[in-house]
C-alpha positions as CSV (number, residue, x, y, z in Angstrom):
1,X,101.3,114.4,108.4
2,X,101.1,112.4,111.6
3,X,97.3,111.3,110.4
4,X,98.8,110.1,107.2
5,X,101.8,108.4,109.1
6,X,99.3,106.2,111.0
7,X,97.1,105.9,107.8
8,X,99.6,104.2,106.1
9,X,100.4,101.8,109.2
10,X,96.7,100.6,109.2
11,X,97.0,99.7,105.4
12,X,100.1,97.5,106.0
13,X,97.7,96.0,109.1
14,X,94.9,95.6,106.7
15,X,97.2,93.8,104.2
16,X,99.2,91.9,106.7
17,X,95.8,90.3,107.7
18,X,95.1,89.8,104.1
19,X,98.0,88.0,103.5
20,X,98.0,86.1,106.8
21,X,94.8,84.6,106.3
22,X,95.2,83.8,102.1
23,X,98.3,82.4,102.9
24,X,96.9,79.9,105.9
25,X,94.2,79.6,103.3
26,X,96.6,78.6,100.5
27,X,99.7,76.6,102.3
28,X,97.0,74.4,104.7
29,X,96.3,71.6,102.1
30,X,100.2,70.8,103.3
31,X,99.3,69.9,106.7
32,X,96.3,68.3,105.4
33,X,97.7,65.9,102.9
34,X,97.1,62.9,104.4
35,X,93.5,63.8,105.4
36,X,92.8,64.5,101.7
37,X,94.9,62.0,100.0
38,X,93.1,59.1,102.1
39,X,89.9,61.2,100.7
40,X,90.3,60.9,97.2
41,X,92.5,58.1,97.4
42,X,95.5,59.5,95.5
43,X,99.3,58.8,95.6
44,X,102.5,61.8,96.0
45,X,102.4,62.1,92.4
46,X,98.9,62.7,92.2
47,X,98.8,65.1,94.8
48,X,101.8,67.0,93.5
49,X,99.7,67.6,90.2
50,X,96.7,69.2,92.7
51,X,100.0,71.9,93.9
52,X,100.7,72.2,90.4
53,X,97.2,72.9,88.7
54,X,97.1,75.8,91.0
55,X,100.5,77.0,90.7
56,X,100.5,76.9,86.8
57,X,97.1,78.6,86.5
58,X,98.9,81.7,89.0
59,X,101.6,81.9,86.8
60,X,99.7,82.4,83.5
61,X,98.0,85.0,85.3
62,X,101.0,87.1,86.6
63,X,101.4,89.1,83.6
64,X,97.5,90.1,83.6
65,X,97.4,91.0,87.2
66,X,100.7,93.0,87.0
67,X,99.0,95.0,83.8
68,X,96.1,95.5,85.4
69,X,97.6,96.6,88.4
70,X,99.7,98.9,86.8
71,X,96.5,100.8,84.8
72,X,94.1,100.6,87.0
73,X,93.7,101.2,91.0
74,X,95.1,98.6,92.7
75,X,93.1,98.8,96.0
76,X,89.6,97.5,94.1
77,X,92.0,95.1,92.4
78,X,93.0,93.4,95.4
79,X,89.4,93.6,96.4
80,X,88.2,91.3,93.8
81,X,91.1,89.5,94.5
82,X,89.8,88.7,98.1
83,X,86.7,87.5,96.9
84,X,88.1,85.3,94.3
85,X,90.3,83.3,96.9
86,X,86.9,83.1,99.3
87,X,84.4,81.8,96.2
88,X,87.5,79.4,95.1
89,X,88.2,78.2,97.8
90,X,84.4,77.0,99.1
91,X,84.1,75.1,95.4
92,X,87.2,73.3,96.2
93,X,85.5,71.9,99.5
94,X,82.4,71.4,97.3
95,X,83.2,68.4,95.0
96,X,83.8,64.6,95.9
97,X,85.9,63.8,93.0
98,X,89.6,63.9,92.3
99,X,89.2,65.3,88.8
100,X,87.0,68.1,90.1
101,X,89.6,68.4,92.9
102,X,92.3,69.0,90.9
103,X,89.9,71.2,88.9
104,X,88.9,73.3,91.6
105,X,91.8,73.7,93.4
106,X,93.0,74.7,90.2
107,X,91.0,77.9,90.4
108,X,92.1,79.6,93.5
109,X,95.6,80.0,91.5
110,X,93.8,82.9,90.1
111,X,94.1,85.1,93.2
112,X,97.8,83.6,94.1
113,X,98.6,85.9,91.5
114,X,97.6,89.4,92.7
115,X,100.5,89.9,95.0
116,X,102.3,92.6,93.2
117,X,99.3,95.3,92.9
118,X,99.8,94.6,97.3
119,X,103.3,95.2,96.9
120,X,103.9,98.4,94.5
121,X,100.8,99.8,96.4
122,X,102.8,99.7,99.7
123,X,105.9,100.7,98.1
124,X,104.1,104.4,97.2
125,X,103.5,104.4,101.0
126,X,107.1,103.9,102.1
127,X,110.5,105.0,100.6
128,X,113.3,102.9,99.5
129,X,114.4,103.1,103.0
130,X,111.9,101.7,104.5
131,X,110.6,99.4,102.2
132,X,112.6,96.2,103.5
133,X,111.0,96.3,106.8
134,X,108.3,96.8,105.9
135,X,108.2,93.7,103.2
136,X,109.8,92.2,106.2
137,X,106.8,92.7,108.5
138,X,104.3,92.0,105.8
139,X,105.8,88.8,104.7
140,X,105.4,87.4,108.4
141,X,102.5,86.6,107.5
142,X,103.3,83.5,105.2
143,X,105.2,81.7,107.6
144,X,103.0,82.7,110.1
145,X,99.7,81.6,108.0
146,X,101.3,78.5,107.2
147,X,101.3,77.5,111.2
148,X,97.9,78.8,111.9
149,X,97.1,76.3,108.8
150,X,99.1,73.5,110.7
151,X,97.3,74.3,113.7
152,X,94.0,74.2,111.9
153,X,95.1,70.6,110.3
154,X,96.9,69.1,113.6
155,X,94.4,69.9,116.2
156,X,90.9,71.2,114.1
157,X,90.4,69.5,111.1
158,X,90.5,65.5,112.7
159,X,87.1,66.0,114.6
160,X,86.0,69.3,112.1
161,X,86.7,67.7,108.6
162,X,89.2,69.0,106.3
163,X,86.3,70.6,104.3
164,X,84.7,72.5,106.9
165,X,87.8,73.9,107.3
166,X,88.2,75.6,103.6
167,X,84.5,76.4,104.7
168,X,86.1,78.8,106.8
169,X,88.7,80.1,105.1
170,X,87.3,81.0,102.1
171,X,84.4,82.9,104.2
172,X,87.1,85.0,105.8
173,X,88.4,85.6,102.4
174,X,85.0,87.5,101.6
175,X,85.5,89.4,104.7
176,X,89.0,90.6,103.9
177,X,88.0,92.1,100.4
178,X,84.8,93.9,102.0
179,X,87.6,95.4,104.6
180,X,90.2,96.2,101.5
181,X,87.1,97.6,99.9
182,X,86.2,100.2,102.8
183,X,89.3,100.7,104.3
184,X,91.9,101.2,101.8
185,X,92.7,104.3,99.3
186,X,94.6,104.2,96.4
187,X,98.2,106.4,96.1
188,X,99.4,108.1,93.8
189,X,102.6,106.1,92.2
190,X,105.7,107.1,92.8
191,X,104.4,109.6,95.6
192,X,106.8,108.1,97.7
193,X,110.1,108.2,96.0
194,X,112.5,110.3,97.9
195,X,113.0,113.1,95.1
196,X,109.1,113.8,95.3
197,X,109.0,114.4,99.0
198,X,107.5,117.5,100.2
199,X,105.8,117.9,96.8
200,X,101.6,118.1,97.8
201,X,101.2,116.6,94.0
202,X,103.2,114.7,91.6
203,X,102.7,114.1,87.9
204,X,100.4,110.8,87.1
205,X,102.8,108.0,86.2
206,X,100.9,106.0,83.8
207,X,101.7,102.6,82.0
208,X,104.1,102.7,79.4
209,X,104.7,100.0,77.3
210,X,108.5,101.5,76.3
211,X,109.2,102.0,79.9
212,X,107.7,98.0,80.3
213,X,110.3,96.9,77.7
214,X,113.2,98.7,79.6
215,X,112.8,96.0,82.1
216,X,114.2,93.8,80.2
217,X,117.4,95.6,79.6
218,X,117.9,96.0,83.2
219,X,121.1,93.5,83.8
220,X,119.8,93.8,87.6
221,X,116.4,92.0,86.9
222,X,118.0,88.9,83.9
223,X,119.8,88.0,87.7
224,X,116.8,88.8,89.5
225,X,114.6,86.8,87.2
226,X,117.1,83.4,86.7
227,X,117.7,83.5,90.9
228,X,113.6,83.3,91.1
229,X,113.3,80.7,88.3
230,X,115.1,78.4,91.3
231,X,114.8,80.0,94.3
232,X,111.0,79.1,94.7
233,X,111.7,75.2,94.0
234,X,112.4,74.6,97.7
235,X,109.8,76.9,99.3
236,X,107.0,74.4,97.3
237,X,108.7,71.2,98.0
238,X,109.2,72.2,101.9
239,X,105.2,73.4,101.6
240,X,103.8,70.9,100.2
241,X,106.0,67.6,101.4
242,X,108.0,68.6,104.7
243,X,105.2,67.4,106.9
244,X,104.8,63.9,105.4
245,X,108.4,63.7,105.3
246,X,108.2,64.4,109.2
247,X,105.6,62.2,110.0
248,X,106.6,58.9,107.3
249,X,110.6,59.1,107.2
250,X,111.3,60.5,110.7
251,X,108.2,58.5,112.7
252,X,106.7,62.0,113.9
253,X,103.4,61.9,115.3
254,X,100.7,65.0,115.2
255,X,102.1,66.5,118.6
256,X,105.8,66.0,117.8
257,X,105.2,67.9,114.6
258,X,103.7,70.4,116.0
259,X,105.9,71.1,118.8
260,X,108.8,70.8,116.2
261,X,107.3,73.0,113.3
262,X,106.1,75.6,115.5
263,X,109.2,77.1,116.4
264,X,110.6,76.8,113.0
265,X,108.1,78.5,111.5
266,X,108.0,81.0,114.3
267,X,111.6,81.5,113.4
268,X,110.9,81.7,109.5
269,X,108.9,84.5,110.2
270,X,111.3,86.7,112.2
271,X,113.6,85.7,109.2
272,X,111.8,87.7,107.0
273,X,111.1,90.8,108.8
274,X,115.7,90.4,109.9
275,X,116.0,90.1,106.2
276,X,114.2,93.0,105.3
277,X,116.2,95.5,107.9
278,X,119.8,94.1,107.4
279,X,119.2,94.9,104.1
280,X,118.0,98.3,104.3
281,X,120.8,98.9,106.6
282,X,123.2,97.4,104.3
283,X,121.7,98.9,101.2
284,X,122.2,102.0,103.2
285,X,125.9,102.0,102.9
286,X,126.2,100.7,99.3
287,X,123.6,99.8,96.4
288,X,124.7,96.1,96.2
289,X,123.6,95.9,100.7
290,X,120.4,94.2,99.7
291,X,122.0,91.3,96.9
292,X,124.4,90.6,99.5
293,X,122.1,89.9,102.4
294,X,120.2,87.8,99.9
295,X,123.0,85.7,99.1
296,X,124.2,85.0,102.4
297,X,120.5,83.9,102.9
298,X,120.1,81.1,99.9
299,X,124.1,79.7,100.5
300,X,123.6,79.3,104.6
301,X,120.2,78.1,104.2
302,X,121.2,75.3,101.6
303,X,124.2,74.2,104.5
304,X,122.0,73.7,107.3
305,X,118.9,72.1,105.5
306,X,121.7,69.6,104.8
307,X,122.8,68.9,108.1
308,X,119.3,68.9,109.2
309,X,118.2,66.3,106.7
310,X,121.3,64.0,107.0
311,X,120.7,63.9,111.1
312,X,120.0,60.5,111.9
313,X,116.1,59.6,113.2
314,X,116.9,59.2,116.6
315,X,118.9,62.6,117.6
316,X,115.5,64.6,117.1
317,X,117.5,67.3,119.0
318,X,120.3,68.1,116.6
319,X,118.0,67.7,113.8
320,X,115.8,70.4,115.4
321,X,118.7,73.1,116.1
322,X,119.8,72.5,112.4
323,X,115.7,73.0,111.2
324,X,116.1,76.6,113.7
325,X,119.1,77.7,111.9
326,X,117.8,76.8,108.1
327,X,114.5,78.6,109.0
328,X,116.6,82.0,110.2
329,X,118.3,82.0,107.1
330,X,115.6,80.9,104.4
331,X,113.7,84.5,104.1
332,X,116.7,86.4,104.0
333,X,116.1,87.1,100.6
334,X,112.8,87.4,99.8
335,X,112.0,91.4,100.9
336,X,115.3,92.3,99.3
337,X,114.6,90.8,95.9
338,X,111.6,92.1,96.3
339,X,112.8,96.2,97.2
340,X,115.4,95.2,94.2
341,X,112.9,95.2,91.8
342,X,111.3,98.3,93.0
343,X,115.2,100.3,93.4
344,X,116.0,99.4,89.5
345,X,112.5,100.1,88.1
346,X,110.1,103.4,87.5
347,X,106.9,103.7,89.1
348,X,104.5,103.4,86.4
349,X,105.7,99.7,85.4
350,X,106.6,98.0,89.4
351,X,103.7,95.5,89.1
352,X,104.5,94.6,85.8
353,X,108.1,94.4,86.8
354,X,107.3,92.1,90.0
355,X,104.3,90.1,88.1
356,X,107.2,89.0,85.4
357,X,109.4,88.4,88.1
358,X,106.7,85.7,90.1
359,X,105.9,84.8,86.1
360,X,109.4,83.7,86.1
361,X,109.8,82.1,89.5
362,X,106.8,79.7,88.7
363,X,106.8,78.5,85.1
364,X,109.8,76.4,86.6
365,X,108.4,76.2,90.3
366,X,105.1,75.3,89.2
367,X,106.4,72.0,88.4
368,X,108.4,71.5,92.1
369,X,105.4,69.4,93.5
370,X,104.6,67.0,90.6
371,X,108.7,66.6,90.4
372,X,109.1,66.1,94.2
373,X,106.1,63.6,94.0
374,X,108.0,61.8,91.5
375,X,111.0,61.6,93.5
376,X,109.6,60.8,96.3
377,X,107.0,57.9,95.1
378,X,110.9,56.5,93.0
379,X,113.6,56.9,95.8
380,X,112.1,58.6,99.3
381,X,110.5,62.2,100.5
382,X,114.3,62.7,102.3
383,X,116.3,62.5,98.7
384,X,113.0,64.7,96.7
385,X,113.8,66.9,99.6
386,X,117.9,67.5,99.6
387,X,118.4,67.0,95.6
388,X,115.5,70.2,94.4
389,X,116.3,72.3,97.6
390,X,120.3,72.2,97.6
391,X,120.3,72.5,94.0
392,X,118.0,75.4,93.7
393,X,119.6,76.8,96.8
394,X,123.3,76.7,95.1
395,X,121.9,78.3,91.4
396,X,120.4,81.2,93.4
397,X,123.9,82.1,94.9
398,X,125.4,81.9,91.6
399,X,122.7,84.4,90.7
400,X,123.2,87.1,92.9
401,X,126.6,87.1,92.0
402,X,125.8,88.0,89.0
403,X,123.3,90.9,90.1
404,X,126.3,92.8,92.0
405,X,127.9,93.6,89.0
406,X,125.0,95.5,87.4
407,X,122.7,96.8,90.5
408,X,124.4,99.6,90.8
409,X,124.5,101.1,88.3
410,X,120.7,100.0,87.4
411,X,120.1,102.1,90.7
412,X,121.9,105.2,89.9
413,X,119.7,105.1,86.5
414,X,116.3,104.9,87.7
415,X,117.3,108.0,90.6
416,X,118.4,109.8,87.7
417,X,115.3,109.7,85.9
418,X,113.2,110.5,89.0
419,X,115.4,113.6,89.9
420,X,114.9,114.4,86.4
421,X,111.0,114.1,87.0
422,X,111.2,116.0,90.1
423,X,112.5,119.2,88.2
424,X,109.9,118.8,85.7
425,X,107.3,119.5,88.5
């Protein structure tokens, strides 16, 4: 038991580093906008349609990835996944055209996509009770990817070349699917629900397409789907525009961004990893814990983004505590929605479940950094900024409200039908 214990700890290592390094893979062309829009020559609109290529081309893909992931094994899955991102990525530094840019870049969308396969995968490692902590460790790695990424623009890429620098990337992309590959087993689903524990073997859970319908006649997930139609609006405008908006509206140079946004980000990342174990200690004491935790997150967030942004230029101070606070309270939500999904839905259908869920969140967000762009290239970066993040911000909140009348129940279903499957054994 104790071998399997640290087993499943070395997977979560193993996908932390695979998330770490696709995500400083994915979020650097932020940090290197300038660099590449002084390349190609291009404007904030045009560079909000190279975000968007490769957001829309993810989120046609969900639906495939989460049925795949939910037939076949997932581990091999997020192999080819791995190498996808590293072959992408090295065609994107290829080409000298804009049209080919936004092409390429285009392509490594395909692997954005395979996050739920990672997700249900770790989810038959670790009980409901852990699961938010464990989301919470694993999702350090974005905020913490996107600072290795700004680290890589700030201080590497002037004297290395922005190209060299997907160069590496995508290599290390080849060397996280040979790890995955070697290193990672697939597990049975549902082997870790709490009615199946001490049981050596459980029934195979396979797809179902009734059971893939029931999703959507879960109250839970029409709240949980609407709240991530908005809620990913900010994260791609903060991405994709925050450090231009630094360095063009607030007179930042490279070294005050860095010292400013390291921090922040530093503190984003212990947001998510806070987020995940206040709400399995909420969720603990009643089935709505993890909602409310999220929608604390999404309304205190919104209120200090505010502040920060309407801070005048000068007291850099104030508008870095405000930047702190916001970053504390961004994550909050995103383990728990994701642990939501998995508490209101069976086994066999999680990755489909979570892959309509991301479906959802980007056929709107997909658009953030063409509308921001827009914005921005009419009025400023500061009003793109405050108008799609408060907005989105506020519509979540309303959201979640929603989801507490229904989760509840929606829970007591699903452990219902797994006791019922436990006695079956």
């Amino acid at each position: 038991m104790a071998q399997s214990s640290r087993y499943r700890w070395f997977v979560v290592v193993i996908f932390f580093f695979f998330m770490l390094l696709h995500q400083t893979d994915k979020l650097l062309i932020g940090p290197l906008k300038s660099a590449i829009s002084d390349d190609f020559g291009i404007n904030n609109t045009q560079f909000g349609l190279v975000i968007t290529g490769a957001l829309i081309v993810s989120t046609v893909l969900y639906p495939i990835w989460g049925y795949l992931y939910d037939r076949y094994a997932r581990a091999k899955l997020l192999t080819l996944a791995a190498f996808i991102w590293g072959a992408t990525t090295w065609l994107s530094a290829i080409v000298r055209t804009y049209p080919a840019f936004v092409a390429t870049r285009a392509s490594t969308g395909v692997d954005d996509s395979s996050y739920p396969g990672l997700y249900t995968l770790i989810a038959d490692y670790f009980g409901p009770a852990l699961r938010g902590k464990v989301y919470g460790v694993l999702q350090l790695a974005q905020p913490i990817g996107y600072l290795v990424g700004m680290v890589l623009a700030l201080m590497i890429a002037p004297g290395l070349g922005w190209r060299n620098i997907f160069y590496i990337t995508g290599g290390l992309g080849i060397v996280i699917a040979i790890l995955i590959f070697v290193g990672v087993r697939e597990m049975p689903r549902g082997k870790a629900e709490p009615e199946f524990e001490g049981k050596d073997e459980i029934a195979q859970f396979r797809f179902s397409w009734e059971e893939a319908k029931l999703i959507f006649k879960k109250r839970t997930m029409w709240f949980v789907f609407l709240q991530g139609f908005a809620g990913v609006f900010p994260w791609n405008v903060i991405t994709y525009f925050f450090f231009d908006y630094l360095e063009k509206e607030r007179g930042y140079d490279s070294n005050s961004i860095l010292f400013t946004m390291a921090p922040v980000i530093l503190v984003l990342a212990a947001g998510y990893f806070v987020g995940g174990a206040l709400g399995d200690a909420a969720f603990k004491r009643t089935n709505k814990g993890r909602i409310l935790v999220s929608s604390a997150g999404v309304l205190l967030g919104a209120i200090f983004l505010f502040l920060a942004i309407q801070t005048p230029v000068e007291a850099r101070s104030v508008f870095f505590i405000f930047m702190l606070l916001t970053a504390i309270f961004m994550p909050l939500s995103s383990p728990n929605v994701i642990s939501t999904v998995y508490d209101v839905t069976v086994p066999e259908v999680r990755s489909t479940a979570q892959a309509t869920e991301y479906f959802i969140e980007n056929a709107g967000a997909a658009f953030a950094p063409l509308l921001a762009g827009i914005i921005a290239d009419a009025f400023s970066l500061q009003t793109a900024i405050l108008t799609i993040c408060i907005s989105a911000w506020l519509l979540c909140f309303f959201f979640y409200l929603g989801a507490l009348f229904f989760v509840d129940g929606d829970i007591k279903i699903l452990r219902s039908q797994m006791a019922e499957r436990a006695k079956a054994m």
